[in-house]
C-alpha positions in Angstrom: 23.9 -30.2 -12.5 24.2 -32.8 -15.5 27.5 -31.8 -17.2 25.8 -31.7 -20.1 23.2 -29.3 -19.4 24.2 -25.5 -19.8 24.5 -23.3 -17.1 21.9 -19.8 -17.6 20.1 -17.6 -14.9 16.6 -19.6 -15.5 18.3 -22.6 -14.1 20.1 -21.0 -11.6 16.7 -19.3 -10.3 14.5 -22.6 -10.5 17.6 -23.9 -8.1 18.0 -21.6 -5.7 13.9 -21.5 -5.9 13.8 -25.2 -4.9 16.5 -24.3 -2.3 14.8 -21.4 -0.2 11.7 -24.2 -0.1 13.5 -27.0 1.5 16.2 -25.2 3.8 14.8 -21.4 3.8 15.7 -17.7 2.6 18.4 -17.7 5.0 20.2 -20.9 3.2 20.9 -18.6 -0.2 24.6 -17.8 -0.8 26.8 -17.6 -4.3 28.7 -20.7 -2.8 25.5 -22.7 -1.8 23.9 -22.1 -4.8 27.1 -23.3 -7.2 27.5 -26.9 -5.0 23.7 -27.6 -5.7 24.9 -26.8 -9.3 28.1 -28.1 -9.2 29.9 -25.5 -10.5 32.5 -23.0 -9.5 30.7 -20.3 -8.0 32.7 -17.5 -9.8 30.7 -18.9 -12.8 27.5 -18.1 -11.2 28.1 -14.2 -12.1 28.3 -14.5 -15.8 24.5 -14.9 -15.0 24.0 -13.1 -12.0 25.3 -9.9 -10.1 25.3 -11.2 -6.7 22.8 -12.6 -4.0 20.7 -9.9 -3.9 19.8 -10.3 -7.9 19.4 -13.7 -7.5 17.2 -13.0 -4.4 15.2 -10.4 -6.4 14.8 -13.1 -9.5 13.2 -15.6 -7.2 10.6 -13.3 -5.7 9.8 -12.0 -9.0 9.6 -15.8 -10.5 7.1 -16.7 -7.3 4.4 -13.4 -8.8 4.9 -14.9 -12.0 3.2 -17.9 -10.6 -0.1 -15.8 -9.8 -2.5 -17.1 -12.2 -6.5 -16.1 -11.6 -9.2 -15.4 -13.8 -10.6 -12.1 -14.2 -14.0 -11.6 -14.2 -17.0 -9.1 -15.9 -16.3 -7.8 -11.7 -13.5 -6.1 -9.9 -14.5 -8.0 -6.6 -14.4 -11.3 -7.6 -11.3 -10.8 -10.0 -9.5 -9.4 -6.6 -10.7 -12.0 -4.3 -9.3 -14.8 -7.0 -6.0 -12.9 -7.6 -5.8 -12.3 -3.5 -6.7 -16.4 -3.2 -4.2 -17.2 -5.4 -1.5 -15.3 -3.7 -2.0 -16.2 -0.4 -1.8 -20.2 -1.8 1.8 -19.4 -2.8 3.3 -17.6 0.0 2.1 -20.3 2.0 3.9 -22.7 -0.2 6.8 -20.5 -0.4 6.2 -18.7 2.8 10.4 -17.9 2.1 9.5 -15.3 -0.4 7.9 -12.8 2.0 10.3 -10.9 3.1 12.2 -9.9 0.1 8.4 -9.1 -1.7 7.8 -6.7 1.3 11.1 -5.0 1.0 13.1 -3.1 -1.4 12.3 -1.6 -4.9 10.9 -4.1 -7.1 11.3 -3.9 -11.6 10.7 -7.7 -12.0 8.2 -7.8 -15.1 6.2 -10.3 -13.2 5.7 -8.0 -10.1 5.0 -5.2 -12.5 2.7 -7.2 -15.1 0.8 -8.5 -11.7 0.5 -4.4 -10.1 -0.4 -3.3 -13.7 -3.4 -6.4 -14.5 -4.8 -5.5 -10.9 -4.9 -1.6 -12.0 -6.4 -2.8 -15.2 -9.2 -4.2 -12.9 -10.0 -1.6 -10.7 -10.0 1.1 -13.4 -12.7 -1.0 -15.1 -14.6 -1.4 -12.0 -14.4 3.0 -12.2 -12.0 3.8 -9.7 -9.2 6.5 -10.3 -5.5 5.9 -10.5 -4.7 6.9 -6.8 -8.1 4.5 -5.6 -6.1 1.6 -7.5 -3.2 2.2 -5.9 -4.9 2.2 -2.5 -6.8 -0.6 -3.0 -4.6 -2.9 -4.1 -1.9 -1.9 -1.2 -5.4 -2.6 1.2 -5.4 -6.1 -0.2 -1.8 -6.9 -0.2 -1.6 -5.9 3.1 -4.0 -8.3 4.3 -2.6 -11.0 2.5 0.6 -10.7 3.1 -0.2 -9.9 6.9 -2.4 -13.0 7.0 -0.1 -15.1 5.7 2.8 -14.0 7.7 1.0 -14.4 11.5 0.2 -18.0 10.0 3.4 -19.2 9.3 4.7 -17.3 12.1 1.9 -18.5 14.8 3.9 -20.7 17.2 1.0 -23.1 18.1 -0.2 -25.5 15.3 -3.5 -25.3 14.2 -4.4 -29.3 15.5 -2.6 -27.9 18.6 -5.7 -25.0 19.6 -8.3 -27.0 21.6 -5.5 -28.2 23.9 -3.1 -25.8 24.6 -6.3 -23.7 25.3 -6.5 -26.2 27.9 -2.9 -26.4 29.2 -2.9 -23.0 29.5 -6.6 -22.3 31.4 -5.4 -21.2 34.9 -3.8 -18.5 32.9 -6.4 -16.9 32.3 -8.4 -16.7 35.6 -12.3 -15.3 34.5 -12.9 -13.0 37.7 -9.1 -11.3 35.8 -9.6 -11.6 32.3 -13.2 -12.3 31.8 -13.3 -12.0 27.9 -9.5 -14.0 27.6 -11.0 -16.8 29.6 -14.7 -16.7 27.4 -12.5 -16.9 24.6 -10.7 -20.0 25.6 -13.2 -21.4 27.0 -15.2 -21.3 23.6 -12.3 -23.0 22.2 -11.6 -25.7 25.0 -15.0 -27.0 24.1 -15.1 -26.9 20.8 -17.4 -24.1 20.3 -15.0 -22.1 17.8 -11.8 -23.5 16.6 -9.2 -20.6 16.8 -8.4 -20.5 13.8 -8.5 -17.3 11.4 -11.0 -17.3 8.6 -9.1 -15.9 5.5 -12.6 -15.3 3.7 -14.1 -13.9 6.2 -11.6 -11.1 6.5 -10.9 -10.7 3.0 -14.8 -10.2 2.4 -14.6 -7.4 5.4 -11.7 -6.1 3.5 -13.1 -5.9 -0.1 -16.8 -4.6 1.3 -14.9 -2.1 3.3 -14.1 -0.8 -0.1 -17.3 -1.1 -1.9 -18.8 0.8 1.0 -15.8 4.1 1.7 -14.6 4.7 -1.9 -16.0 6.1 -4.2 -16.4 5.3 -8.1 -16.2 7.9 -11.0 -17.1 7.6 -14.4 -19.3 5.5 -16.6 -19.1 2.0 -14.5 -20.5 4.2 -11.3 -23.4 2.2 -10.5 
């Protein structure tokens, strides 16, 4: 930190935000964080209460990134808004864990859960339909993104560990494994997960099992 510029919570957040992207969650402590500042880390808590704030501050600032546009329809306004999301957790694939857990009041967070409520209740669905809805689409999202950054084989990598690991396989064993692979060894399919495919599945799963009340019912 420039001794002339003042120490507050917004800079310690975009720091420890630039931090978690280049060496990971794992790299955030009080005494990490105050030697990218460099400052005395007992300073840090005129700003801060402790990791775990700081931790909080950073998911919250990562949802205040979500930026979509809303639509005269809930499905496309929920399809840009899930779009969006799974962009940043990708970039910030860090962030994931502490969204997932704990009890979240970051304005973000709530302004975010609150707009997507405001969607769905003008598309006609009840309060507890909202809720469900948007938990159906978070899930996904956050469940795609997670088996990508977690997959150990690299995307470029399909076609030919498919074909490292063929005798493993055997067809007259595991006839559907090995049609699978084989589909892959040749080029046929790539392997590799189509977010819009499953997100449409997800969002005309809920056109076509709940149910909407009220004067948008079509």
């Amino acid at each position: 930190m420039d001794n002339k510029q003042k120490l507050t919570k917004e800079l310690i957040i975009d720091t420890v935000f630039k931090l978690a992207d280049q060496e990971g969650i794992e790299s955030v402590s009080m005494r990490h964080i105050a030697l990218k500042l460099n400052v005395k880390a007992m300073s840090l808590y005129n700003h801060v209460k402790n990791k775990e704030e700081v931790i909080e501050l950073m998911a919250d600032k990562l949802i205040g990134l979500v930026d979509y546009e809303i639509t005269v329809d809930w499905q496309t306004s929920m399809i840009n808004r899930a779009r969006q999301l799974k962009e940043l957790l990708l970039e910030h694939s860090w962030a994931l864990i502490p969204l997932l857990t704990g009890f979240h009041t970051g304005m973000n967070i709530i302004s975010d859960f609150d707009r997507s409520i405001g969607i769905l209740r003008k598309g006609g669905f009840s309060y507890a339909n909202c809720n469900q809805i948007t938990s159906m689409i978070d899930s996904y999202v956050y469940g795609y993104v997670l088996s990508s950054v977690s997959f150990p084989i690299e995307e470029d990598d399909f076609q030919s560990t498919a074909d490292t690991y063929k005798d493993v396989f055997p067809k007259e064993t595991f006839p559907h494994m090995w049609g699978l692979s084989h589909e892959i060894r040749i080029g046929n399919y790539s392997g590799i997960i189509d977010f819009e495919l499953g997100l449409n599945v997800v969002i005309s799963g809920i056109e076509n099992t709940i149910e909407i009340k009220g004067e948008n019912k079509k």
